[in-house]
C-alpha positions in Angstrom: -37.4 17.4 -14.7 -34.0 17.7 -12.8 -33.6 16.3 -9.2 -32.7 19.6 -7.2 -30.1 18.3 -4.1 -29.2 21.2 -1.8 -25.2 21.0 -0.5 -25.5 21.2 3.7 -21.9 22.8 3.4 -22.5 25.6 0.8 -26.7 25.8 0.3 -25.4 25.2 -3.4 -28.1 23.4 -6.0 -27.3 20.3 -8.3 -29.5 20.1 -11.0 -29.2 16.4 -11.6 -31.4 14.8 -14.2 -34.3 12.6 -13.7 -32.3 9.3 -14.3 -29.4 9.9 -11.5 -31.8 8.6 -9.1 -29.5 6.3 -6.7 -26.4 8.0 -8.3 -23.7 10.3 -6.7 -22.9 13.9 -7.9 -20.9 16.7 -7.4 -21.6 20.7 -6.2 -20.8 22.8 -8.7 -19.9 25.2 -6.1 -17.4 23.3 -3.5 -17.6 19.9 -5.3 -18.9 18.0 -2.3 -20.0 14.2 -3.1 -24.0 14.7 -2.4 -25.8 11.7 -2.3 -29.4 11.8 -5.4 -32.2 10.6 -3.7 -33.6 7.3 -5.9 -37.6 8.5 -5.1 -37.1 12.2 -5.3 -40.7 13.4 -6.6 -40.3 15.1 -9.8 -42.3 18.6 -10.5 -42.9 19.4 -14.3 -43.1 22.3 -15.7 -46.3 24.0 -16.8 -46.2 25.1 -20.7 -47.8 28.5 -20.5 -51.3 28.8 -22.3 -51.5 25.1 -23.1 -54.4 24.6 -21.2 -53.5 21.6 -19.8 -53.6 20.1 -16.1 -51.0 18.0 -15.3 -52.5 16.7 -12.5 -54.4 14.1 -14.0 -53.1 11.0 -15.9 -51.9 11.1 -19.2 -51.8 14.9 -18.8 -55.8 15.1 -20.1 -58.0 17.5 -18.7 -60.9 16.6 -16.7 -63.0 18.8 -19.5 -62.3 17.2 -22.5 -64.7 14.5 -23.9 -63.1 11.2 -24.8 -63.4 9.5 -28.0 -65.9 7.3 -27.7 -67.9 10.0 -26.5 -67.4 11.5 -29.5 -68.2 8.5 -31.5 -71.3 8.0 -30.1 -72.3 11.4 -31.0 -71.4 11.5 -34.9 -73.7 7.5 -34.6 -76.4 9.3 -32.4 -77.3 12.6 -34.5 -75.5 15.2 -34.2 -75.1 15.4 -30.2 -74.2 12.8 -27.5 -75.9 12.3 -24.1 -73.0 13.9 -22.5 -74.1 17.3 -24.7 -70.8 16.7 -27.0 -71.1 18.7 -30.5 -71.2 16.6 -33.5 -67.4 15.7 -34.8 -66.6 13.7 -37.5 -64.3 10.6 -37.0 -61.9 12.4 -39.8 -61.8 15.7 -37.4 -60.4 13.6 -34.5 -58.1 11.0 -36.0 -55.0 11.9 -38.3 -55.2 10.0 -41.7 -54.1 6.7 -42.7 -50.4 6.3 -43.6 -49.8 5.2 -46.8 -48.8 1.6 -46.6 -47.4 1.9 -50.4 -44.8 4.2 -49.2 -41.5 2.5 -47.1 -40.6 3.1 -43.8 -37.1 3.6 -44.6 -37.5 6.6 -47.1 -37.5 10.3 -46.5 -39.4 11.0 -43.1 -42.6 12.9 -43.9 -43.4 16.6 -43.3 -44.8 17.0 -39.6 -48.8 17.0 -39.1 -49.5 20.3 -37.7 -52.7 18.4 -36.5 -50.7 15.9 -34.6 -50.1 19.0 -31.7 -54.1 19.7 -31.2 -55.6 16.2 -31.9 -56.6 14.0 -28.9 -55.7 10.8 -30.3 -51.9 11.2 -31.1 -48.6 11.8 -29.6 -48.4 14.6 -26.8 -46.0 17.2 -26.8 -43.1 17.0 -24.9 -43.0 19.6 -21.7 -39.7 18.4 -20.1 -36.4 19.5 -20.0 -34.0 19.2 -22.7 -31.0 16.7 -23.0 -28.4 18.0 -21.2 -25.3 19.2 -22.6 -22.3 17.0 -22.8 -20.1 18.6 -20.8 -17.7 17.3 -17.9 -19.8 14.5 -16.2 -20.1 15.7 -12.7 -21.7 12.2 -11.5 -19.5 9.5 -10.1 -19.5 5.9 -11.3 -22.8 4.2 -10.6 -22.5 1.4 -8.1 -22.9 0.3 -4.4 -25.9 2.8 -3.1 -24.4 6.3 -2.2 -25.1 5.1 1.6 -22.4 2.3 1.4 -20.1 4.1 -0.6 -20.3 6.8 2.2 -20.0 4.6 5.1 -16.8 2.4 3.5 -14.9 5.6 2.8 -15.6 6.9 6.3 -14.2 3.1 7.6 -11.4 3.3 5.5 -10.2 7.2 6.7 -11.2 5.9 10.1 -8.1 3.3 9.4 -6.4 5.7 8.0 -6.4 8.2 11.1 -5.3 5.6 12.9 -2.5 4.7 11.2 -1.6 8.0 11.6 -1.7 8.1 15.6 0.8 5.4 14.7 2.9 7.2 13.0 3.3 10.1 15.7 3.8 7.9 18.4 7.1 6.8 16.4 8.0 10.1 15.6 7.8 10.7 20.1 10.0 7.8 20.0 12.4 9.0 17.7 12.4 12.3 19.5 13.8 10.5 22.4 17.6 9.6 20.9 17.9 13.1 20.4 16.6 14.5 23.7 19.0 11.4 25.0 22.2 12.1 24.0 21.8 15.9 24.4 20.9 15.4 27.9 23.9 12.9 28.5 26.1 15.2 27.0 24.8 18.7 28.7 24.8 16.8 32.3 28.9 15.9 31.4 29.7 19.7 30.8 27.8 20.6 33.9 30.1 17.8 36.3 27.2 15.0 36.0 29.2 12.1 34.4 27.3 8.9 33.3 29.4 5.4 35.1 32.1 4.5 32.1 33.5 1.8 34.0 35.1 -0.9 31.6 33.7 -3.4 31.5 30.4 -2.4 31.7 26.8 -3.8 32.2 27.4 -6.5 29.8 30.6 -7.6 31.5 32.6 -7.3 28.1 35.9 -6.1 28.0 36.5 -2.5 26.0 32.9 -1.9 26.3 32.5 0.6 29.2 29.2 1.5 30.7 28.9 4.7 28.8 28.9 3.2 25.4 26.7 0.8 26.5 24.5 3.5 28.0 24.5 6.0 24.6 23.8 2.3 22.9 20.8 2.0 24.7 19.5 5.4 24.1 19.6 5.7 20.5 19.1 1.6 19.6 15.7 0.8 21.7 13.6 4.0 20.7 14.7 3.6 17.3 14.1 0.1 16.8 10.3 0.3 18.8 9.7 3.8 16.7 10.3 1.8 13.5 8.0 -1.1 14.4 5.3 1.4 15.0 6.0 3.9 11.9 5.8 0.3 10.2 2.1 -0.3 11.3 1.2 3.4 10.6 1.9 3.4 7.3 0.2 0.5 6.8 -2.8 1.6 8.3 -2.9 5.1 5.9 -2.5 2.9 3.0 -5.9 1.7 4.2 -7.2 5.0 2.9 -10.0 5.1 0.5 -8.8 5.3 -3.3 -10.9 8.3 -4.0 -8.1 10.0 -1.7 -5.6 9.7 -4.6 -2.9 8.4 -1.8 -3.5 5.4 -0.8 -0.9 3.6 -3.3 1.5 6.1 -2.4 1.3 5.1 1.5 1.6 1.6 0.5 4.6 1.7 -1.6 6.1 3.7 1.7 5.6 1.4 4.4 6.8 -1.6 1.9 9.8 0.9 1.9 9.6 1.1 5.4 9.6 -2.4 6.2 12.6 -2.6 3.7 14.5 0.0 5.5 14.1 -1.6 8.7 15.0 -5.3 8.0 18.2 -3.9 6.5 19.0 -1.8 9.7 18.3 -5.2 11.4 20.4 -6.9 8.9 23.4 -3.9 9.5 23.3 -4.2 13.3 23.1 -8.4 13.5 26.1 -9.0 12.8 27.5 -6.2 15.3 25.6 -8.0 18.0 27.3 -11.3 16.9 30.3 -10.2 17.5 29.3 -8.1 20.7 27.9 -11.9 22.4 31.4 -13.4 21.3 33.4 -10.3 23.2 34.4 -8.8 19.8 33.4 -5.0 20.2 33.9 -3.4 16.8 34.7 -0.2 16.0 32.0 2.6 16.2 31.0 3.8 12.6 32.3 7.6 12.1 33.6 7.5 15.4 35.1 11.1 16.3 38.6 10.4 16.3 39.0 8.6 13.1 36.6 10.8 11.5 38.4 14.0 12.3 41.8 12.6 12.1 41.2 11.0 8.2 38.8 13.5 6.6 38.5 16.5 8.3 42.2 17.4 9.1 43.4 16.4 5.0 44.4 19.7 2.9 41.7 19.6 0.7 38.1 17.9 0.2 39.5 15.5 -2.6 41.9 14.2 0.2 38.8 13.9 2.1 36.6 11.8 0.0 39.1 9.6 -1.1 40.1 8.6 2.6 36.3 8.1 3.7 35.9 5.1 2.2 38.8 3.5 4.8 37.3 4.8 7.6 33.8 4.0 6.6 35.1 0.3 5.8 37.2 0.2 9.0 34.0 1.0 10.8 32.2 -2.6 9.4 33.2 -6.3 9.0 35.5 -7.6 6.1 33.4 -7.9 2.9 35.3 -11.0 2.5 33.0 -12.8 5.2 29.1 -13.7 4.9 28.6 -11.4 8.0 29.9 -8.5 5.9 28.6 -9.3 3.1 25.0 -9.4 5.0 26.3 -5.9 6.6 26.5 -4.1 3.5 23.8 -5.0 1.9 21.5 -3.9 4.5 23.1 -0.9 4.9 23.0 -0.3 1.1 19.1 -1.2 1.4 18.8 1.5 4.6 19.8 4.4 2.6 17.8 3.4 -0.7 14.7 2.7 1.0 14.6 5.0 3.5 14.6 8.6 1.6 12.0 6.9 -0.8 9.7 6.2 1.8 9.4 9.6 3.6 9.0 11.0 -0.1 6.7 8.8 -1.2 4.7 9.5 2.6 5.1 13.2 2.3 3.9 12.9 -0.7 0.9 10.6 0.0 -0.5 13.2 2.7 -0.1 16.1 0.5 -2.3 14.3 -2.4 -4.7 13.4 0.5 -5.2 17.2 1.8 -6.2 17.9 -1.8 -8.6 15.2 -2.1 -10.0 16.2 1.1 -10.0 20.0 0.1 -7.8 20.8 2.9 -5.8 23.7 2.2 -3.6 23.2 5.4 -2.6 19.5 5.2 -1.9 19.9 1.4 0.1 23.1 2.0 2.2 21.7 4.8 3.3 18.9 2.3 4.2 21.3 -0.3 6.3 23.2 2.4 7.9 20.1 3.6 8.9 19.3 0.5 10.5 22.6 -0.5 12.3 22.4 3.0 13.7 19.1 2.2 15.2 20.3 -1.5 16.6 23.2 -0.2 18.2 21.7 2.4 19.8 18.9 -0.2 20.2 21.6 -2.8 22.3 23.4 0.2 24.4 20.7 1.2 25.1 19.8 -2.2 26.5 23.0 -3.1 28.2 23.7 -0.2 30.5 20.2 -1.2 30.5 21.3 -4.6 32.3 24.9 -3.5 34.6 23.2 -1.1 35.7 20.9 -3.5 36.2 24.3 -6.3 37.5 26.4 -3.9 39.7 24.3 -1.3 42.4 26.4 0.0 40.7 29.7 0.2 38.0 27.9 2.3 40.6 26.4 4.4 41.9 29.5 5.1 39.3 31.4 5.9 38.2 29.1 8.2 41.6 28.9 9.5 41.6 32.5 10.2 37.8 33.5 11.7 36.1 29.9 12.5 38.4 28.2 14.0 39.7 31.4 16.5 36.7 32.2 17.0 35.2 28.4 18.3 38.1 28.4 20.3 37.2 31.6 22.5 34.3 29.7 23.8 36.6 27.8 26.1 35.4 24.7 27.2 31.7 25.2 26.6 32.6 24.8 22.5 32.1 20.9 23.2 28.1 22.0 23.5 28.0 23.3 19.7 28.4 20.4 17.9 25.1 18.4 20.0 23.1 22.0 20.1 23.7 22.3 16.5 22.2 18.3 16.2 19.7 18.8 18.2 18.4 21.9 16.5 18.7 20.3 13.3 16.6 17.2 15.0 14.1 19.3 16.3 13.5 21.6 13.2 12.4 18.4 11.3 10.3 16.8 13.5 8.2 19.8 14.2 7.6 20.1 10.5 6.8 16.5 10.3 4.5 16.4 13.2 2.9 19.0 12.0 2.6 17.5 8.7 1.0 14.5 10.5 -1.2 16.3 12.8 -3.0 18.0 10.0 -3.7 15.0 8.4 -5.4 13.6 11.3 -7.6 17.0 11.7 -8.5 16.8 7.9 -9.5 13.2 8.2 -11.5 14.0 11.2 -13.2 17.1 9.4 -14.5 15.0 6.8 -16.0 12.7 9.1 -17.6 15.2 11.0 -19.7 16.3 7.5 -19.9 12.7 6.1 -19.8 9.6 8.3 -23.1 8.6 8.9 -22.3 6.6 11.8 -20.4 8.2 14.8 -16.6 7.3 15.4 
């Protein structure tokens, strides 16, 4: 007969038959993972009017005489010690088979005796095959205990990771709150020392750049070292999470990204230590002066390029070379890895039924293309439409930016910090719900405590 398991989450019953012993199986009601018990005793139903007591071995009644008993009777005359009636040995066996006939021929007509007799085949009082349907067993394999406890290791690795990953995500909160600061305290009189040289005792590197340097290179560089081991650590997540490969093809892309911000920025500290300061990539003057002062956008793009390669070394040196290529490797790797993360937690949530986790990657996403999809059309109608854009922004922007006096040097930082702020809410969010969901399904399945 089937195994019955109750679900402790929903009181739902698997019906699992009698050889899933050991095995794994699904609710048919919230499709938890329940765990078949390999000794579970196994009741058989009672055929209604058979008359017989399953109790006993064999399924024979107490009450019935055995053969031999019956032998002795037909031998004896008529009646047995026992007080067994007279049967003949014709009356209790079926007849001979007819060994002219072959086995391999049409199978003969059932023996209607074959049901009643006491020498024979019993008839079968348990449950029918099941039907072939969707399989709601997993593989057979390690006991259901081990399975259980490495899964709860591996999400325990994986949570971690993720602790990881929100500590770097407080670090690279800190460039942002940095520079905002620096640049609120300078409307409000506080200036930050600018004396030239600066710390570093270079000349034409004043204290301030070295100061905005500082706040934007260090947090960075520690909150990529430590978004590095988080990722590493979710892509210790179990495969039945459907996510794991996902979060290791992103920190791979994370380390990527990293060793070719490390190979951008070398070379600028090569040249820093031998009392070369380059120019700052998009500085402010040079940007606004080249590409946003031309007449139209095609003016624009086809100046960036000189300012974005006076901003770096000449290609025609190894340095440069180097330069490039790990900034070319920065913005390749980097978009795929927060996709491919994103993506990795949202396919978690799902495995982990968590409607929250898999919902706020399904809204990150959507934020993220609409935000592209923005941008991108937003260049694509400035480059259509140049001159009435111009003047329109000519005649309301532009007057209306300049009314704000001198605090209009705040928009540009409060619109970068907003900007900042906006994603990294959604991402820590993102990130906090998958540490919740983990920890959910440890609560209902780790056997051992964390």
């Amino acid at each position: 007969m089937p195994i019955k398991v109750t679900c402790p989450k929903c009181q739902g019953v698997l019906h699992a038959p009698d050889d899933a012993g050991g095995k794994r199986g699904k609710c048919p009601t919230c499709g938890t993972v329940l765990a078949i018990p390999a000794d579970a005793p196994q009741e058989q139903a009672h055929a209604p009017g058979s008359g017989l007591s399953f109790g006993h071995h064999g399924g024979i009644p107490q009450d019935r005489p055995s053969a031999d008993a019956l032998f002795r009777s037909q031998h004896s005359g008529g009646h047995s010690g026992d007080g067994v009636p007279e049967v003949s040995q014709s009356s209790v066996l079926p007849p001979p088979p007819d060994l002219r006939k072959s086995s391999f021929g049409v199978k003969p007509a059932p023996d209607a005796r074959r049901g009643s007799s006491v020498v024979g085949s019993q008839p079968s009082f348990g449950p029918q095959e099941p039907r072939k349907h969707s399989d709601p067993f997993a593989k057979p394999g390690r006991p259901p205990e081990g399975d259980v406890a490495q899964d709860a290791r591996a999400w325990r690795r994986a949570r971690r990771g993720l602790w990881w990953v929100r500590f770097a995500l407080f670090l690279f909160l800190l460039p942002v709150l940095g520079l905002v600061g620096i640049a609120v305290a300078g409307h409000f009189g506080t200036k930050i020392p600018s004396h030239n040289p600066g710390y570093a005792n270079i000349v034409d590197l004043p204290a301030d750049v070295e100061i905005r340097t500082a706040v934007v290179t260090v947090p960075v560089l520690l909150g990529s070292l430590a978004m590095i081991l988080g990722r590493f650590g979710v892509a210790n997540a179990p495969r039945s999470s459907f996510g794991s490969g996902l979060a290791l093809a992103s920190a791979v892309a994370t380390l990527l990204a990293v060793l070719g911000l490390i190979a951008f920025l070398f070379p600028v500290g090569g040249q820093v230590a031998t009392g070369f300061v380059p120019r700052v990539l998009f500085a402010p003057d040079d940007f606004n002066e080249h590409v946003l002062k031309k007449a139209s956008v095609s003016d624009a793009v086809r100046e960036f390029p000189t300012v974005f390669n006076r901003a770096l070394i000449l290609d025609d040196e190894t340095t440069g070379k180097i330069q490039r290529a790990g900034l070319i490797v920065v913005l390749t790797c980097w978009p795929l890895a927060e996709l491919w993360f994103v993506v990795a937690l949202g396919r978690m949530g799902a495995s982990l039924r968590d409607r929250p986790l898999a919902g706020r990657g399904s809204r990150f996403l959507v934020f993220a293309g609409l935000v592209g999809a923005i941008f991108a059309a937003t260049l694509l109608v400035a480059a259509m439409y140049p001159v009435p854009i111009r003047s329109a922004a000519n005649e309301y922007f532009w007057p209306t930016l300049n009314k704000l006096g001198e605090h209009k040097t705040l928009i540009g930082p409060g619109l970068f910090a907003f900007a900042g702020l906006v994603v990294w809410f959604w991402y820590a969010r993102l990130v906090g719900g998958g540490r919740r969901a983990i920890w959910t399904w440890l609560e209902y399945n780790d056997p051992t405590p964390a």
